[in-house]
C-alpha positions as CSV (number, residue, x, y, z in Angstrom):
1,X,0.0,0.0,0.0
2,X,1.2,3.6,-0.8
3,X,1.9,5.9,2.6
4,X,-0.8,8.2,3.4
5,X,-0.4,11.4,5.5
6,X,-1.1,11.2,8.4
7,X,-3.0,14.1,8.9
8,X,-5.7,13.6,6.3
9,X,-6.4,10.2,8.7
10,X,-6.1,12.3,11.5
11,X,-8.2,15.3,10.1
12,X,-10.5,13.3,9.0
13,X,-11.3,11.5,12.2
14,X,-11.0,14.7,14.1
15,X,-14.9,14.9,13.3
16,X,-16.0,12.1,15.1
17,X,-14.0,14.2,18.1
18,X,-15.7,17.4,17.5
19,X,-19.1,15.5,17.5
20,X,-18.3,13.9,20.8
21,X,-17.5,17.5,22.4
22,X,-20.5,19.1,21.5
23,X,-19.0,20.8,18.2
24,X,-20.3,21.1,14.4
25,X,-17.9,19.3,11.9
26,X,-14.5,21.1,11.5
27,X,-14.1,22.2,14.9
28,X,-10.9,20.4,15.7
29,X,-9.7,21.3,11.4
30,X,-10.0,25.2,11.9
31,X,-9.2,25.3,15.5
32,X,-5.6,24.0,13.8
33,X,-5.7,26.4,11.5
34,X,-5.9,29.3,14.1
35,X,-2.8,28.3,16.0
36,X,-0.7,27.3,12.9
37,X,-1.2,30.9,12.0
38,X,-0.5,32.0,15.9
39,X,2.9,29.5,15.9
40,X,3.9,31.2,12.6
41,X,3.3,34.6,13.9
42,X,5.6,34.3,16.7
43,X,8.4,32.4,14.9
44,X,8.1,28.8,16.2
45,X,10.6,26.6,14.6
46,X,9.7,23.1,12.2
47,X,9.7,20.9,14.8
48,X,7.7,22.8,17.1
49,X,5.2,23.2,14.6
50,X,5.0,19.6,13.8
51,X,4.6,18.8,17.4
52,X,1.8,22.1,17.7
53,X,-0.1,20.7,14.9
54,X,-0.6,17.0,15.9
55,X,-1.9,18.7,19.0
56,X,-4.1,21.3,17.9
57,X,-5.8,18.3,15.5
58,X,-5.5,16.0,18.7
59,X,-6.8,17.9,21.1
60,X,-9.8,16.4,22.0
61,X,-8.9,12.8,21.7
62,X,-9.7,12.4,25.3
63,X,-13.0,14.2,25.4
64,X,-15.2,10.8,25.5
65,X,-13.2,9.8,28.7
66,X,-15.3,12.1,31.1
67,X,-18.6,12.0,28.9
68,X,-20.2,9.8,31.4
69,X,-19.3,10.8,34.5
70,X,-20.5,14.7,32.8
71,X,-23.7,13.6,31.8
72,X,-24.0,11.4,35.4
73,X,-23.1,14.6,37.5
74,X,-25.5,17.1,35.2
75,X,-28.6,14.5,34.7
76,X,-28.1,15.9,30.8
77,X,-26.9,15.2,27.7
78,X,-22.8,15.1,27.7
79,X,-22.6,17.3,24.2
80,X,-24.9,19.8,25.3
81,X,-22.8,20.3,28.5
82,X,-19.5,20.1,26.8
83,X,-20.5,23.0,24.0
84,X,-22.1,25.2,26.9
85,X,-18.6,25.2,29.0
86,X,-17.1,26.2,25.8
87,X,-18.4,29.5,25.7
88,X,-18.5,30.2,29.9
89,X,-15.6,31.6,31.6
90,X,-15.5,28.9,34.0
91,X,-12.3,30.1,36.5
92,X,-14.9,32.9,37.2
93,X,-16.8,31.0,40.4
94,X,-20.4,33.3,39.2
95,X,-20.1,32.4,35.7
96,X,-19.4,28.6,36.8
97,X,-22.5,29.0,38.8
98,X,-24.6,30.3,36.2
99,X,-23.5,27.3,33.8
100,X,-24.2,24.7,36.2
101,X,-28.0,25.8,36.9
102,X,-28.4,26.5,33.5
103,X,-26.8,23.3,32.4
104,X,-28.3,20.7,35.2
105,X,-31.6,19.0,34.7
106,X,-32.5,20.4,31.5
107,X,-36.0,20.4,31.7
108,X,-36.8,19.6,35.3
109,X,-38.1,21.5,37.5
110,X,-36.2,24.4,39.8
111,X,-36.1,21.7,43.3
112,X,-34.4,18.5,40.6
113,X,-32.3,21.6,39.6
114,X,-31.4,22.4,42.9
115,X,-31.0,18.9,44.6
116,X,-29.0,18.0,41.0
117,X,-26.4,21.5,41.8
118,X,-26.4,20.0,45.2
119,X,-25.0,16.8,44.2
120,X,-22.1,18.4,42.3
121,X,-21.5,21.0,45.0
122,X,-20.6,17.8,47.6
123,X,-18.2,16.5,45.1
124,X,-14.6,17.2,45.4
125,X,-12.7,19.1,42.8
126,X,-15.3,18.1,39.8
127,X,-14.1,19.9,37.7
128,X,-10.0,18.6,38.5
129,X,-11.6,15.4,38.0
130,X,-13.2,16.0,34.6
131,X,-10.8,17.9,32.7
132,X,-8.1,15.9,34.5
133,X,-9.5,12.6,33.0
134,X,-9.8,14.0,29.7
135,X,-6.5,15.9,29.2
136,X,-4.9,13.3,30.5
137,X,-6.3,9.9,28.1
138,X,-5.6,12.9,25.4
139,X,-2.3,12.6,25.9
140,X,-2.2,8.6,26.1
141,X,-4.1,8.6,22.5
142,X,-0.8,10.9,21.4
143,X,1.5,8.9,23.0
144,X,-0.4,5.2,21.0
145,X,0.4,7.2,18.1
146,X,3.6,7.6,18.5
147,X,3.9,11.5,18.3
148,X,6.8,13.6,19.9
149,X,6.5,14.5,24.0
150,X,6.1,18.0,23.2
151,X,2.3,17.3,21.5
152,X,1.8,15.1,24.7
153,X,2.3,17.9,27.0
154,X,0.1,20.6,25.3
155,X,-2.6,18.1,24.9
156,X,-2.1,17.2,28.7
157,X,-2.0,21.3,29.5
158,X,-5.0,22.1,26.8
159,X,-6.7,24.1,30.1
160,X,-4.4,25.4,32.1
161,X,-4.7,29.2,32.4
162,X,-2.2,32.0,32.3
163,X,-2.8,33.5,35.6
164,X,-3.0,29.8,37.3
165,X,-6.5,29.9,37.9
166,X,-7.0,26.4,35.1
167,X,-6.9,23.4,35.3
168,X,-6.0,20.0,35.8
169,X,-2.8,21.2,37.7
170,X,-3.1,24.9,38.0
171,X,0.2,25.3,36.3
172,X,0.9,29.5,35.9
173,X,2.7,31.4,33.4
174,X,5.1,30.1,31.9
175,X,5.2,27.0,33.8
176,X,2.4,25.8,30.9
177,X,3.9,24.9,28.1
178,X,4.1,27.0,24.9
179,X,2.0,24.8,22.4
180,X,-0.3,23.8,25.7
181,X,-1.1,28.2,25.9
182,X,-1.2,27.6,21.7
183,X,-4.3,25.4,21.7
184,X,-6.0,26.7,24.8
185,X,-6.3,30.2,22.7
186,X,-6.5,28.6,19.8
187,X,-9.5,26.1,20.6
188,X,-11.7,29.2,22.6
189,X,-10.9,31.9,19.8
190,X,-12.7,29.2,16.6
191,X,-15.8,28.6,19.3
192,X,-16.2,32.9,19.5
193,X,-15.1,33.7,15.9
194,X,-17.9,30.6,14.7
195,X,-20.6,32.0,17.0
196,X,-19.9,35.6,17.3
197,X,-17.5,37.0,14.8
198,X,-14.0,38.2,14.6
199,X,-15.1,41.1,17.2
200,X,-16.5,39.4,19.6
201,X,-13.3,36.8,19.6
202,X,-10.8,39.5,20.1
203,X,-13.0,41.3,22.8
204,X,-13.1,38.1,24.8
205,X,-9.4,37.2,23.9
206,X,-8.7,41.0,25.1
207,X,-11.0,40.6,28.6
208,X,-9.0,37.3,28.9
209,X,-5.7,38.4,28.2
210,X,-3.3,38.2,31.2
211,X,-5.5,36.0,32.9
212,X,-6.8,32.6,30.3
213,X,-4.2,33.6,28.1
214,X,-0.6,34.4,27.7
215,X,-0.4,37.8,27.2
216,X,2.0,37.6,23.9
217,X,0.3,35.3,22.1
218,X,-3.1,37.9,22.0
219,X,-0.8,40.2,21.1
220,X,0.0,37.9,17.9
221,X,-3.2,37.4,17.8
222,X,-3.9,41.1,17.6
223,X,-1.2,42.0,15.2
224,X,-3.2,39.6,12.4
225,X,-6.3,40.7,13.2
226,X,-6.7,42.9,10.0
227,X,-6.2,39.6,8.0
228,X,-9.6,39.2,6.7
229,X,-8.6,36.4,3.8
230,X,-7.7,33.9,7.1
231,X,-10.5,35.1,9.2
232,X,-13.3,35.5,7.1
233,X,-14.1,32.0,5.9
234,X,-13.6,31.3,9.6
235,X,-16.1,33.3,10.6
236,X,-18.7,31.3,8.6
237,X,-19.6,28.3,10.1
238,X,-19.5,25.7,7.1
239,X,-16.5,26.9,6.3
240,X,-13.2,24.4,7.0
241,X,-9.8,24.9,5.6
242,X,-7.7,22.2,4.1
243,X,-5.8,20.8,7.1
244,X,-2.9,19.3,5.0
245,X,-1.8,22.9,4.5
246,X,-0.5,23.4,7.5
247,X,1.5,21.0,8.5
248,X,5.2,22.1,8.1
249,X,5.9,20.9,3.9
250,X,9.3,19.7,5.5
251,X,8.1,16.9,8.4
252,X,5.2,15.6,7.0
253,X,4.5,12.6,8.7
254,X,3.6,9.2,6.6
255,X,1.4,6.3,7.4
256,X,1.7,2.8,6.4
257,X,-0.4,0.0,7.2
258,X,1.2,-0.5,10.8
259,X,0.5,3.1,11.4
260,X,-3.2,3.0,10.4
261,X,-3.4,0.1,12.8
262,X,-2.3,1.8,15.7
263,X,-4.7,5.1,14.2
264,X,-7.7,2.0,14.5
265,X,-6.8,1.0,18.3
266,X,-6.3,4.6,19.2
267,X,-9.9,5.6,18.1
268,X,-11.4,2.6,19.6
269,X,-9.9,3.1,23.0
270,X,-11.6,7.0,22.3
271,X,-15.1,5.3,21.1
272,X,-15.3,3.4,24.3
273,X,-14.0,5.3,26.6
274,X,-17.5,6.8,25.9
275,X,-19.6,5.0,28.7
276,X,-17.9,2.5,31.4
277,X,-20.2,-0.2,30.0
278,X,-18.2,-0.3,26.6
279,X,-14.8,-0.5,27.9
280,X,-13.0,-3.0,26.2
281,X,-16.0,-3.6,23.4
282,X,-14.5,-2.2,19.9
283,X,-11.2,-4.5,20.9
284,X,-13.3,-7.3,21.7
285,X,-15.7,-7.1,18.8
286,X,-12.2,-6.7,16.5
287,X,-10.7,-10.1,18.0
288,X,-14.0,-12.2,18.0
289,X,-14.4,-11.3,14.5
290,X,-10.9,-12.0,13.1
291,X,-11.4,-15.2,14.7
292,X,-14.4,-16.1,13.2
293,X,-12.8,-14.7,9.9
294,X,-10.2,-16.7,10.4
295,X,-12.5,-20.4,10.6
296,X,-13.8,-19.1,7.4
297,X,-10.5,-19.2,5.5
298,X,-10.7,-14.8,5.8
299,X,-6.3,-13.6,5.8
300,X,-4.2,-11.2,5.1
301,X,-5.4,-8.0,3.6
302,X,-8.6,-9.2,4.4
303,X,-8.3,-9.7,8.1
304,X,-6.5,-6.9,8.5
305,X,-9.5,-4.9,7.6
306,X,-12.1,-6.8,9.4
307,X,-9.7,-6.0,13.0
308,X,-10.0,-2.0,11.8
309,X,-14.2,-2.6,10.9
310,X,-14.3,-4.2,14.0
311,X,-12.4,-1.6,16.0
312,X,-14.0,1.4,14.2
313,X,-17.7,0.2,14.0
314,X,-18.9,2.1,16.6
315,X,-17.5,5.3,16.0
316,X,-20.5,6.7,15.9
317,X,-21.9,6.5,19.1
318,X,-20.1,9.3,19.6
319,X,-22.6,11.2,18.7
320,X,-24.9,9.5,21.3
321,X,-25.9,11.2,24.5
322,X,-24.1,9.2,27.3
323,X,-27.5,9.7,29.0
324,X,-28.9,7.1,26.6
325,X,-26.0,4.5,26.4
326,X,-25.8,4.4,30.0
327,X,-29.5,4.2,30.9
328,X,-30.1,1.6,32.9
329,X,-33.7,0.8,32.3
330,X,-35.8,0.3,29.4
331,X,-35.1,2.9,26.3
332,X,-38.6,5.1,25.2
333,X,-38.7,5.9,21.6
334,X,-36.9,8.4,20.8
335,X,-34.3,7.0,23.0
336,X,-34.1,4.0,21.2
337,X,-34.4,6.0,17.8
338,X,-31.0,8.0,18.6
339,X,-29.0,4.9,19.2
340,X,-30.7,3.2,15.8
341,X,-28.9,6.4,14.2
342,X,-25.3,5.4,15.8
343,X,-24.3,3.2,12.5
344,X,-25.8,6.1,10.2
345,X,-22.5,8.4,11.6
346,X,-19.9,5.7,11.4
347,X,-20.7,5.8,8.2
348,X,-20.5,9.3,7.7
349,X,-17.4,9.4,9.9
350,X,-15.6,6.7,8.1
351,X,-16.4,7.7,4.5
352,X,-14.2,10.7,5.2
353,X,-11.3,8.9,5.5
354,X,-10.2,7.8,2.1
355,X,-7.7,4.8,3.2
356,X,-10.4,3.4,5.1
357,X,-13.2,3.8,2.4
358,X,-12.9,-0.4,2.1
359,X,-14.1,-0.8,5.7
360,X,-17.3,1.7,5.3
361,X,-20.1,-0.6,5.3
362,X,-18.6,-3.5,6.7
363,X,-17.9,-1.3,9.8
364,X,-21.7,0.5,9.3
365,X,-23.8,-3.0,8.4
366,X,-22.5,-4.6,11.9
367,X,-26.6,-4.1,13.3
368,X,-27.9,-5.3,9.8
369,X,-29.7,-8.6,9.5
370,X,-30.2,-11.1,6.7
371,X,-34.1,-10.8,7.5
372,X,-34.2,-6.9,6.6
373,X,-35.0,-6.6,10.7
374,X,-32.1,-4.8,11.5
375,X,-30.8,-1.0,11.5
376,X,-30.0,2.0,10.1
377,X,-30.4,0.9,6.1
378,X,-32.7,-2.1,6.5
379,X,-30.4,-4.2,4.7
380,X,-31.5,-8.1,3.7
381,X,-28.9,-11.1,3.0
382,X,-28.2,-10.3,-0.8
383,X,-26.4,-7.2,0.5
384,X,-24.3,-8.3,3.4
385,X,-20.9,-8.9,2.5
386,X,-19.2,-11.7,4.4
387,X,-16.9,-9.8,6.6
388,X,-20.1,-7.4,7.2
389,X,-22.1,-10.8,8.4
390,X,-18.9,-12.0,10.3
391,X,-18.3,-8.9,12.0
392,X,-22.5,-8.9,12.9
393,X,-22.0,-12.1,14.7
394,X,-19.1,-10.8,16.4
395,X,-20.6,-7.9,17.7
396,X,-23.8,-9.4,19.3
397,X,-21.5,-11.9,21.2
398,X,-19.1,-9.5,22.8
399,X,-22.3,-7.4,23.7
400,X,-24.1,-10.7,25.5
401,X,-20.5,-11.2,27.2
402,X,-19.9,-7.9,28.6
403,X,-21.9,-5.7,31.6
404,X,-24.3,-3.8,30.2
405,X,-26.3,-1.0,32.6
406,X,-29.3,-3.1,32.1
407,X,-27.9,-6.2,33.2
408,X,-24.6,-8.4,34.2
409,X,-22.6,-10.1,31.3
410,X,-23.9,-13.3,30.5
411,X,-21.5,-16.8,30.4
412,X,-20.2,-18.3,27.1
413,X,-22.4,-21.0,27.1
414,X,-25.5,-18.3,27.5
415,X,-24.4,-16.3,24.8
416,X,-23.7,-18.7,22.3
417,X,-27.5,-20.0,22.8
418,X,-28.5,-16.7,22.1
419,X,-26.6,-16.4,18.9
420,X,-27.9,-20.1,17.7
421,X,-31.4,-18.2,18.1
422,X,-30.4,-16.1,15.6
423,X,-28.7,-18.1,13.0
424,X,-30.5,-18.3,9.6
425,X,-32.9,-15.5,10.6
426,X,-30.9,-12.6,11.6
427,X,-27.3,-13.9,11.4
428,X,-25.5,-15.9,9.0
429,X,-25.2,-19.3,9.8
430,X,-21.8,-20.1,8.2
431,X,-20.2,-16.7,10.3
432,X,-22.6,-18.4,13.7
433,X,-20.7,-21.5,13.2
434,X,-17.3,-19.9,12.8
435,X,-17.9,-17.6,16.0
436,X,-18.7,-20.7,18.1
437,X,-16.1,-23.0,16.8
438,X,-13.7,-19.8,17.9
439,X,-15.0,-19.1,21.4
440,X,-15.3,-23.2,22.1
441,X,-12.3,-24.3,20.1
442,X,-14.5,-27.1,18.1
443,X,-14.4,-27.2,14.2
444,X,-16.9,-25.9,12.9
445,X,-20.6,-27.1,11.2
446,X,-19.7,-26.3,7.4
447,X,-22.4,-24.2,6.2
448,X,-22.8,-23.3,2.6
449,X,-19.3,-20.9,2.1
450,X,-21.0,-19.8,-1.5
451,X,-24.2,-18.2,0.3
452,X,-21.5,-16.0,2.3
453,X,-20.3,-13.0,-0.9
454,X,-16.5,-12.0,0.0
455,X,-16.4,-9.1,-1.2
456,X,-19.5,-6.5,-3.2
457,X,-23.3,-8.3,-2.7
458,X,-24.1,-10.3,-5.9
459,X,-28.1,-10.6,-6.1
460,X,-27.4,-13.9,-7.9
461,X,-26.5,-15.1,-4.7
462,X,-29.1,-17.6,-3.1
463,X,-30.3,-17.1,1.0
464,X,-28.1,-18.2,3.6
465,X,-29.0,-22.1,4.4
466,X,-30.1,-22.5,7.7
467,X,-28.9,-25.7,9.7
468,X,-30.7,-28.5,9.2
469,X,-33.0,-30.0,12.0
């Protein structure tokens, strides 16, 4: 395979990040733009630009790791939290107050409010705790990926504030690191220049100054204010620049296929990192279905991609409320309508990253059935490629075998009944047998390998056989 940059991947994925903060598309995209354009301004050299760049398109990699424990604390929806504390000057303890009532209970009444601000008033340090968590897994997701120290520590000092009132560590001055006060700027000023205007960003850049905000760097800021062909696409919302521009022409980083491996097992620790009930599920889905790909004669190339599908599938419940994927009772309809919708974005999500096109709808198909029963596109069995069914029957048995908030993980021997129920309905029978012969270590039934396509649907090709009684 030819090398890829790394930052059209990483660009590309950077939307299912800005989706899981709360953002519109090209949050992460033009938020790099802005501080490649304040790094340039006050001379920073190649490598510190490489290093600022990763960051700025990495910052948020560890947004999903305090989503539920948000959304728990706030009784609301994690993104609509998330995009309110964009735009509140939260070292200000009045401003802090006024974003907690107005961000609690959405929709209950003023006592749930109350007993709800109560809650998080007891807690200590809650907001240490949640920008902690996420700064912090930001920086691991850098470090999986291999990238320099330096984009490690700015990720890990994305909220620290000049005047040593931020957080996680209160760091002051100077003490923060130079790319950390970079994307701290550089993240608030695209949220105020999308939503307000170039005005409005360099008042509240101006009020900020000495106290968010390293004093120089508005003062950058301020000497290329007057450049309205950088700041006026930026001030309209739909607007996102080409991100491969701004990564230094000298250090562009490639990617191979070990590379977009580790890209694959980075995301999936962000995608379920999402809710504690999904902790280990992308990797578990990824090595139930290589297994069963592998008792179906599936290698190579073509294993490799079923581990990314498998590891990717569920990139888009990150556009989920955690309030939903952690309920612990029964969902109501539009509830269950939301999550129905999760598969819809990992398609969108993944079609956006051209070296991954081949793993679209395998990855998006995985709650598809050969019945036409399942979700989003109502797919039948003539259109379900064979890693698509594999990786279907992988997916239901690492959900039966894991906690869920609805009810404890269920033995081997439980889940694999569950499955059988299934088998020549809703799941191929060939990929069933394969599964099973995996998590028991027994060969295999040999169903029908020609009802199972290998690669595009053929409508030539006859149902899947079910097992005979």
């Amino acid at each position: 395979m030819t090398q890829v940059a790394l930052s059209e991947v990483l660009g590309a994925l950077s939307y299912a990040l800005d989706i899981t903060e709360g953002e519109p598309p090209g949050h992460a995209v033009r938020t790099t733009a802005i501080g490649m354009r304040l790094g340039e301004q006050i001379g920073l050299g190649e490598e510190d630009r490489s290093a600022l760049f990763y960051a700025l398109l990495l910052k948020d990699a560890g947004c999903s790791s305090n989503a539920s424990r948000l959304s728990s604390l706030f009784a609301a929806d994690d993104h609509a939290a998330k995009r309110a504390m964009k735009v509140t000057d939260w070292s200000k303890p009045g401003a802090l107050a006024r974003y907690t009532w107005q961000s609690v209970a959405p929709g209950g009444s003023t006592l749930a409010k109350a007993r709800q601000m109560r809650r998080i008033t007891r807690e200590d340090a809650v907001t240490r705790e949640l920008i902690g968590t996420r700064c912090e897994r930001g920086a691991d997701i850098a470090r999986m990926l291999e990238l320099p120290e330096a984009t490690q520590a700015a990720i890990r000092a994305l909220d620290e504030h000049w005047d040593g009132a931020g957080q996680p560590f209160g760091l002051r001055g100077e003490e923060i690191p130079l790319l950390g006060r970079i994307l701290g700027l550089a993240q608030t000023l695209e949220v105020f220049v999308r939503t307000m205007g170039l005005p409005g960003a360099l008042a509240m850049a101006l009020k900020r100054r000495g106290r968010w905000f390293d004093p120089a760097l508005v003062d950058a800021l301020l000497s290329v204010r007057d450049d309205r062909r950088f700041w006026g696409p930026l001030e309209d919302p739909r607007a996102v620049p080409p991100v491969a521009g701004w990564e230094p022409a000298d250090r562009v980083v490639r990617a191979g296929e070990e590379e977009l491996d580790r890209v694959a097992d980075a995301f999936a620790r962000v995608i379920d990192a999402k809710s504690p009930y999904t902790a280990r599920h992308s990797s578990g889905v990824a090595h139930w279905a290589v297994a069963a790909g592998t008792q179906l004669g599936i290698d190579g190339a073509g294993l490799r991609d079923l581990r990314r599908a498998g590891l990717l599938h569920d990139i888009g419940k990150l556009a989920v409320s955690s309030r939903i994927l952690d309920k612990p009772g029964k969902l109501d309809a539009d509830e269950l309508a939301a999550i129905r919708e999760h598969p819809r974005y990992t398609h969108r999500i993944l079609a956006r990253v051209a070296c991954f096109r081949g793993i679209v709808d395998t990855a998006a198909n995985h709650h598809e059935r050969l019945d036409g029963t399942g979700y989003h596109r109502g797919l039948a069995a003539f259109d379900l490629t064979r890693p698509a069914r594999v990786l279907a029957v992988a997916d239901v048995y690492e959900a039966l075998t894991a906690d869920r908030p609805y009810r404890e993980a269920m033995p081997r021997e439980r889940a694999l009944e569950i499955v059988r129920e299934q088998r020549g309905t809703g799941l191929c029978p060939a990929a069933v047998d394969a599964l099973e012969a995996a998590a028991t270590g027994e060969p295999p039934w040999t169903a029908d390998l020609a009802a199972i396509p290998s690669g595009e649907s053929d409508a030539r090709l006859r149902p899947p056989l079910r097992r005979p009684a």
